[in-house]
C-alpha positions in Angstrom: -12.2 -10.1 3.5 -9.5 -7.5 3.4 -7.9 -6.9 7.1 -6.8 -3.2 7.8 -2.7 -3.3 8.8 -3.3 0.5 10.1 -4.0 3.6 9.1 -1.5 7.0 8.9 -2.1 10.1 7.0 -5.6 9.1 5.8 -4.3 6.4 4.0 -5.4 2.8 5.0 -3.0 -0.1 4.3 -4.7 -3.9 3.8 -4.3 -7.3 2.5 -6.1 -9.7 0.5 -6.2 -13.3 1.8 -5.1 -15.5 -0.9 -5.1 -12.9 -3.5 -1.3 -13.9 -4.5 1.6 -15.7 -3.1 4.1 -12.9 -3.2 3.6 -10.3 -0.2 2.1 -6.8 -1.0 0.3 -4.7 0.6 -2.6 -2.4 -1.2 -3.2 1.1 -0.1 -6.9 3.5 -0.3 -7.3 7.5 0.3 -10.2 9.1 -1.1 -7.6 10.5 -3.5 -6.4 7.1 -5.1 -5.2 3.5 -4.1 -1.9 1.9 -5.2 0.0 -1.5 -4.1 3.4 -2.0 -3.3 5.3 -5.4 -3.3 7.1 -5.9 0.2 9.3 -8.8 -0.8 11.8 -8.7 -2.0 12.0 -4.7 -1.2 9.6 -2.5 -1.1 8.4 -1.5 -4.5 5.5 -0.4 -6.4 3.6 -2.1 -8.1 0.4 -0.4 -9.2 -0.9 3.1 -9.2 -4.1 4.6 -9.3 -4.3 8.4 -9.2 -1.3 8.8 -6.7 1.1 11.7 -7.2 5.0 11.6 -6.6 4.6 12.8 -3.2 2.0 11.1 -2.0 3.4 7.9 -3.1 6.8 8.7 -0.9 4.5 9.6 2.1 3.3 6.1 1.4 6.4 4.2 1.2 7.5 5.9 4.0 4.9 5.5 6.0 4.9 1.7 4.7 8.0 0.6 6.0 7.0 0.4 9.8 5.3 -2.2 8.5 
Protein backbone atom coordinates (compact mmCIF):
# COMPACT_ATOMS: atom_id res chain seq x y z
CA UNK A 1 0.00 0.00 0.00
CA UNK A 2 1.43 3.39 -0.73
CA UNK A 3 -0.63 6.33 1.07
CA UNK A 4 -0.91 9.69 -0.94
CA UNK A 5 0.70 12.71 1.48
CA UNK A 6 -1.07 15.30 -1.23
CA UNK A 7 -0.94 16.32 -4.42
CA UNK A 8 0.29 20.02 -5.98
CA UNK A 9 1.22 20.75 -9.48
CA UNK A 10 0.24 17.37 -10.81
CA UNK A 11 2.65 15.76 -8.87
CA UNK A 12 1.55 13.16 -6.16
CA UNK A 13 3.79 12.69 -3.15
CA UNK A 14 3.60 8.94 -1.23
CA UNK A 15 5.21 6.51 1.04
CA UNK A 16 6.00 3.06 1.22
CA UNK A 17 5.23 1.30 4.56
CA UNK A 18 8.21 -0.49 5.58
CA UNK A 19 10.11 0.08 2.47
CA UNK A 20 13.24 1.56 4.50
CA UNK A 21 14.00 2.93 7.87
CA UNK A 22 15.21 6.25 6.84
CA UNK A 23 12.29 8.80 5.86
CA UNK A 24 11.70 9.67 2.12
CA UNK A 25 9.15 10.43 0.35
CA UNK A 26 8.71 9.24 -3.49
CA UNK A 27 7.15 11.54 -6.06
CA UNK A 28 4.87 10.52 -9.72
CA UNK A 29 3.82 12.96 -12.72
CA UNK A 30 3.03 11.50 -15.88
CA UNK A 31 6.40 13.06 -16.82
CA UNK A 32 8.72 11.05 -14.33
CA UNK A 33 8.91 9.99 -10.59
CA UNK A 34 11.88 10.81 -8.27
CA UNK A 35 12.42 10.32 -4.29
CA UNK A 36 13.86 12.56 -1.97
CA UNK A 37 15.30 11.78 1.57
CA UNK A 38 13.58 14.04 4.30
CA UNK A 39 16.04 13.33 7.07
CA UNK A 40 18.43 14.49 7.66
CA UNK A 41 17.51 17.46 4.99
CA UNK A 42 15.78 17.30 2.20
CA UNK A 43 17.70 15.71 -0.54
CA UNK A 44 17.41 13.69 -3.56
CA UNK A 45 17.82 10.68 -3.87
CA UNK A 46 16.69 9.23 -7.15
CA UNK A 47 15.58 10.59 -10.44
CA UNK A 48 13.61 9.34 -13.15
CA UNK A 49 13.12 11.57 -16.12
CA UNK A 50 12.76 14.92 -13.99
CA UNK A 51 14.33 18.12 -15.32
CA UNK A 52 16.12 20.82 -13.16
CA UNK A 53 13.09 22.71 -12.79
CA UNK A 54 10.78 20.36 -12.19
CA UNK A 55 12.77 18.88 -9.52
CA UNK A 56 12.94 22.54 -7.61
CA UNK A 57 9.09 22.78 -8.09
CA UNK A 58 9.32 19.53 -6.24
CA UNK A 59 11.46 20.38 -3.45
CA UNK A 60 9.64 23.28 -3.02
CA UNK A 61 6.54 22.11 -3.08
CA UNK A 62 7.99 19.21 -0.72
CA UNK A 63 8.85 21.05 2.19
CA UNK A 64 5.24 21.90 3.48
CA UNK A 65 5.57 18.59 4.12
Amino acid sequence: MSPTVFKEAGFRFFFFSREEPRMHVHIVSEDGEAKFWLEPEIELARNYRYSRKQLKVIEISGRSL
